[in-house]
PyMOL commands that place a pseudoatom at each C-alpha (Angstrom):
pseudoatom trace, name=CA, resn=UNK, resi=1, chain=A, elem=C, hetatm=0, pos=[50.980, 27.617, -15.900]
pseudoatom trace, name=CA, resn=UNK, resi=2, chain=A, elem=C, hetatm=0, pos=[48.877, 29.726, -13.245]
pseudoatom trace, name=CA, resn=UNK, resi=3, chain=A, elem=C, hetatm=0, pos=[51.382, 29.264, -10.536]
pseudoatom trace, name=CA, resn=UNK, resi=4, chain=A, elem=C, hetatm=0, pos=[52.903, 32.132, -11.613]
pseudoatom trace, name=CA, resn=UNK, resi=5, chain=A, elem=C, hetatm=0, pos=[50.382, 34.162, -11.153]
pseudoatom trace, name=CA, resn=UNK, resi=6, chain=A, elem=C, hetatm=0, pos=[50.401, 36.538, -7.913]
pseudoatom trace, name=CA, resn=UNK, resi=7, chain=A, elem=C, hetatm=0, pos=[48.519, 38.556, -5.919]
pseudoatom trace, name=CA, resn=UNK, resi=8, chain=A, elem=C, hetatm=0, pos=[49.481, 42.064, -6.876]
pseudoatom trace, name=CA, resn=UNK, resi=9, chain=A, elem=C, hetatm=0, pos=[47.388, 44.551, -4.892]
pseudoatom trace, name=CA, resn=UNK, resi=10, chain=A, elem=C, hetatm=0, pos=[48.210, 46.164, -1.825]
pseudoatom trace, name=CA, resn=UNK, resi=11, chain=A, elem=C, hetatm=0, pos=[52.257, 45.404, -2.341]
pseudoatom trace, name=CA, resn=UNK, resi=12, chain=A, elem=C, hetatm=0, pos=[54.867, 48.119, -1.303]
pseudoatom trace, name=CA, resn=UNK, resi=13, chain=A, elem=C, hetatm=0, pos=[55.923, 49.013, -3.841]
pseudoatom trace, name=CA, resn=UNK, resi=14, chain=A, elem=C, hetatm=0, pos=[52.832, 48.742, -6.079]
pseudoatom trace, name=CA, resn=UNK, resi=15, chain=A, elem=C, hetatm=0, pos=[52.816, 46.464, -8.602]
pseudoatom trace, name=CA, resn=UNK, resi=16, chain=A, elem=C, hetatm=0, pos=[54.480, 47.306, -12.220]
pseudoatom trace, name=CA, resn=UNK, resi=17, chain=A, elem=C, hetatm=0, pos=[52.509, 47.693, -15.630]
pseudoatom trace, name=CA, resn=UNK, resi=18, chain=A, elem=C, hetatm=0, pos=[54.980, 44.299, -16.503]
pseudoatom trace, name=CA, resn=UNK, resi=19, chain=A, elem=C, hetatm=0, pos=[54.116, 42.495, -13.497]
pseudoatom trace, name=CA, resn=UNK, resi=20, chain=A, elem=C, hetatm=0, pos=[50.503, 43.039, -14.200]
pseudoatom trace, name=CA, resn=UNK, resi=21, chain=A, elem=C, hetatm=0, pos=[50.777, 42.225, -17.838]
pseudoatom trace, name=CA, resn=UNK, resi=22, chain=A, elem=C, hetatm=0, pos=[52.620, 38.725, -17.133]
pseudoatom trace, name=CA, resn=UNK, resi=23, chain=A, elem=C, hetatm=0, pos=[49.731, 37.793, -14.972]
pseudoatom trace, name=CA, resn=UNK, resi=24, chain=A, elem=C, hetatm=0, pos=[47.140, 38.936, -17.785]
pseudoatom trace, name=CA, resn=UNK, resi=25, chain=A, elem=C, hetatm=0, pos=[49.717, 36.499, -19.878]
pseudoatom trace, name=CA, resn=UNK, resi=26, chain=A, elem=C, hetatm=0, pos=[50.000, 33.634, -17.696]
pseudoatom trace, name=CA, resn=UNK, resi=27, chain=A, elem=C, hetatm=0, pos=[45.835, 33.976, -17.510]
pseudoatom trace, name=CA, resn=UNK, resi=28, chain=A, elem=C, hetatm=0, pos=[45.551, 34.246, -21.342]
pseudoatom trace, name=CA, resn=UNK, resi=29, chain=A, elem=C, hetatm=0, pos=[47.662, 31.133, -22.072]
pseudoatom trace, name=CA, resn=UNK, resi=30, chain=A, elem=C, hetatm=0, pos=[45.447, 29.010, -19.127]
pseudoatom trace, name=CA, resn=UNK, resi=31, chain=A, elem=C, hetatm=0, pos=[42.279, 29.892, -20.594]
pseudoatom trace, name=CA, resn=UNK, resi=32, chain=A, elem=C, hetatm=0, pos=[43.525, 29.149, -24.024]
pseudoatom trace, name=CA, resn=UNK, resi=33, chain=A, elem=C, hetatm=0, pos=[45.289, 26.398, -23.827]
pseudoatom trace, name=CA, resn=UNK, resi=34, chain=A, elem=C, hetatm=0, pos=[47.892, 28.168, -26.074]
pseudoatom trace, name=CA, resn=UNK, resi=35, chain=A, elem=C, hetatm=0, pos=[51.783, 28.659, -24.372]
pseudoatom trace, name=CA, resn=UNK, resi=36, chain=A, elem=C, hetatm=0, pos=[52.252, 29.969, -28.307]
pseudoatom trace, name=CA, resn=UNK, resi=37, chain=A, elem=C, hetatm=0, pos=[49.337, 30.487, -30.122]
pseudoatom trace, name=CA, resn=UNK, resi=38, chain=A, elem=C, hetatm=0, pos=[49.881, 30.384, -34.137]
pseudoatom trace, name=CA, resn=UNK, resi=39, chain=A, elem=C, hetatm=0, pos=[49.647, 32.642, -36.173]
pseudoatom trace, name=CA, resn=UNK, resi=40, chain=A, elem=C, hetatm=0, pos=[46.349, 32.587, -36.829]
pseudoatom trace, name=CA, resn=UNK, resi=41, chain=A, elem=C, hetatm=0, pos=[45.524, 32.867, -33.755]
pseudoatom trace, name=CA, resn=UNK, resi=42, chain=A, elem=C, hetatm=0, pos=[48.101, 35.499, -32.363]
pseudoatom trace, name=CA, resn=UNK, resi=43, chain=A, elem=C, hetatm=0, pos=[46.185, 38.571, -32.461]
pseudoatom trace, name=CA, resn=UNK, resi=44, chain=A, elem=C, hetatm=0, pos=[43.077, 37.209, -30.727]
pseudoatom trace, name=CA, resn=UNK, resi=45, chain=A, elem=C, hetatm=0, pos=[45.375, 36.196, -28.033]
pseudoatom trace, name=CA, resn=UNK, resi=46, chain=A, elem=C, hetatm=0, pos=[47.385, 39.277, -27.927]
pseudoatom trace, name=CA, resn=UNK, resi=47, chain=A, elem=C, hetatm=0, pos=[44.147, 41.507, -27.746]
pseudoatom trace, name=CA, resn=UNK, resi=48, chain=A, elem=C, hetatm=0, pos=[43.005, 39.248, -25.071]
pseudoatom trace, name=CA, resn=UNK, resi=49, chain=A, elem=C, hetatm=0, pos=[46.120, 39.733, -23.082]
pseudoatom trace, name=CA, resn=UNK, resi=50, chain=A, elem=C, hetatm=0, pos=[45.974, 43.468, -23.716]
pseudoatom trace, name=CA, resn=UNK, resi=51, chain=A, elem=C, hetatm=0, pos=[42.901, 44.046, -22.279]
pseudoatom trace, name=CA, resn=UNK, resi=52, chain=A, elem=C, hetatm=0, pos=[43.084, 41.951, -19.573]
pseudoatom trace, name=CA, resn=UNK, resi=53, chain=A, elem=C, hetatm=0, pos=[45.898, 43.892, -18.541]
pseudoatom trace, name=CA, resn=UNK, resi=54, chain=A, elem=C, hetatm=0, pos=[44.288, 46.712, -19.010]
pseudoatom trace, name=CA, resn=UNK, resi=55, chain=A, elem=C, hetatm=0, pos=[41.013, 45.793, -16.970]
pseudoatom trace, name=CA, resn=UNK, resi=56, chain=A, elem=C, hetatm=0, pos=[43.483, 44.256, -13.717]
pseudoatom trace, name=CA, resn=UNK, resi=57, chain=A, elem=C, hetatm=0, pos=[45.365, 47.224, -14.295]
pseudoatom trace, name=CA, resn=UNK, resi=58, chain=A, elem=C, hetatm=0, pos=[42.072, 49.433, -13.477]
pseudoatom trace, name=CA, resn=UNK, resi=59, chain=A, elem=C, hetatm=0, pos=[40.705, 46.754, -10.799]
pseudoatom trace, name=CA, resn=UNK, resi=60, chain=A, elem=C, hetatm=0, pos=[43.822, 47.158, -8.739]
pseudoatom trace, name=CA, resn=UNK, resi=61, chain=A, elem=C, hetatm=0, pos=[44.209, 50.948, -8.842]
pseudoatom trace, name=CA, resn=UNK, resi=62, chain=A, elem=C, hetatm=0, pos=[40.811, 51.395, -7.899]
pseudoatom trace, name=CA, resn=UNK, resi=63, chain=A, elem=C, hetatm=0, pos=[40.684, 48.668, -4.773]
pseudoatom trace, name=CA, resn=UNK, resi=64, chain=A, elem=C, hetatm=0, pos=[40.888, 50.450, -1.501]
pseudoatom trace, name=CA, resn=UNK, resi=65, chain=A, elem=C, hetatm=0, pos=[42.225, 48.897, 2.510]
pseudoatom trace, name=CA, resn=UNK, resi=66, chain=A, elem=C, hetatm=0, pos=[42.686, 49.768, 5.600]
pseudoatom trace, name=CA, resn=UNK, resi=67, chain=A, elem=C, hetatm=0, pos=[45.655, 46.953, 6.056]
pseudoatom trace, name=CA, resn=UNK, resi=68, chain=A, elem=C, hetatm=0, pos=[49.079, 48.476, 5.588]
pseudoatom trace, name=CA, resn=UNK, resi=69, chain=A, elem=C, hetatm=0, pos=[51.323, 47.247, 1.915]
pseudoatom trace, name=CA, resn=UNK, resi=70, chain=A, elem=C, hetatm=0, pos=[51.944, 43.892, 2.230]
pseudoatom trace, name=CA, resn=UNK, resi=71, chain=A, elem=C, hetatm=0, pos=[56.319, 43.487, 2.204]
pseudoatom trace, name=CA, resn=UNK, resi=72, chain=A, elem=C, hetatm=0, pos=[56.950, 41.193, -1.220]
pseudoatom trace, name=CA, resn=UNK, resi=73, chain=A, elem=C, hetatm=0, pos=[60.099, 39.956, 0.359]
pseudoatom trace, name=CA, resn=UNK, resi=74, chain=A, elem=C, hetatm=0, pos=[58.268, 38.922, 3.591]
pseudoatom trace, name=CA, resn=UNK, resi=75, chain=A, elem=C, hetatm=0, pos=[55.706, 36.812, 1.478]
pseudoatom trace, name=CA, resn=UNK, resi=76, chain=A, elem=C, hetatm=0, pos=[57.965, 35.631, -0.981]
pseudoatom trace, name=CA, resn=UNK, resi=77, chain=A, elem=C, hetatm=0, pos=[59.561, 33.912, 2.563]
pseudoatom trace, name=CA, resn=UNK, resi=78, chain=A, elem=C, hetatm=0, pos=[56.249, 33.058, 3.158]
pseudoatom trace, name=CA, resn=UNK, resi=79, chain=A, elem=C, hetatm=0, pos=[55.560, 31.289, -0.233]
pseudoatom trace, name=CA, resn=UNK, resi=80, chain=A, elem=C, hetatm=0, pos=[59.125, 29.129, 0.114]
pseudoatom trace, name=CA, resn=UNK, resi=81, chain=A, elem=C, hetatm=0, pos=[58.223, 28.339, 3.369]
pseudoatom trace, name=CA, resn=UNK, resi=82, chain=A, elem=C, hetatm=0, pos=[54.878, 26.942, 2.430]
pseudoatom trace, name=CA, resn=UNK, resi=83, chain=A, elem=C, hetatm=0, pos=[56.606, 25.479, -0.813]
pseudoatom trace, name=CA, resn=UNK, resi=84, chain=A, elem=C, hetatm=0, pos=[59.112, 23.559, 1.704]
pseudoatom trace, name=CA, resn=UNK, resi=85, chain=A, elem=C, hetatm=0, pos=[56.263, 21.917, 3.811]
pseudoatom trace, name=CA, resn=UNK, resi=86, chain=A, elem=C, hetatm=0, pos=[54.638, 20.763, 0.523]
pseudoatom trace, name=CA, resn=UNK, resi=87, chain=A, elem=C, hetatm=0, pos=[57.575, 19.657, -1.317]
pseudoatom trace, name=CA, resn=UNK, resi=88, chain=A, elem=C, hetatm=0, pos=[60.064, 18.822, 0.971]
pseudoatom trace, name=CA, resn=UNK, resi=89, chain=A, elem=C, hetatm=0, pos=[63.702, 20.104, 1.230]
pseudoatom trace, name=CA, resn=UNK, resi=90, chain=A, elem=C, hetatm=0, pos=[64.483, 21.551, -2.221]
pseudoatom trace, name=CA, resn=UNK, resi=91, chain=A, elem=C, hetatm=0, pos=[64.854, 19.406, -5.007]
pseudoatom trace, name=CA, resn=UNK, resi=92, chain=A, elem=C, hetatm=0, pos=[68.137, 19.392, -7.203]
for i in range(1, 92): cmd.bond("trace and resi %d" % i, "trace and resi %d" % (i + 1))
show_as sticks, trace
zoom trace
């Protein structure tokens, strides 16, 4: 489930409010062990992935660097490149 979650500071351009929230989702559902939590259960979960959101949200705006925006095409290359060592050629 993590795997799809990303670094997301220092990225030109910045990272979105929905790119941050999918992380906070993706982190929610780990922790929980919940891809679907039931209804019982689905406002605990969706408070939890509110304000986790809301707290990465805060952490990245208020990081600071000196290194220049990463390029998300350049490390998505990266990431398939490093994928394609791991795996192999790609998989059908």
């Amino acid at each position: 489930m993590c795997r799809n979650i990303r670094p997301l500071f220092n990225f030109d351009p910045p990272a979105t409010q929905m790119e941050i929230r999918a992380a906070a989702l993706q982190y929610v559902r780990k922790i929980s062990g919940f891809q679907k939590p039931s209804a019982a259960n689905q406002a605990a979960f969706d408070k939890a992935v509110d304000d986790i959101a809301a707290s990465s949200s805060a952490l990245i705006w208020a990081l600071v660097t000196s290194a220049p925006p990463r390029d998300r095409e350049i490390e998505a290359e990266k990431a398939r490149e490093r994928s394609r060592l791991r795996f192999g050629e790609e998989r059908a």
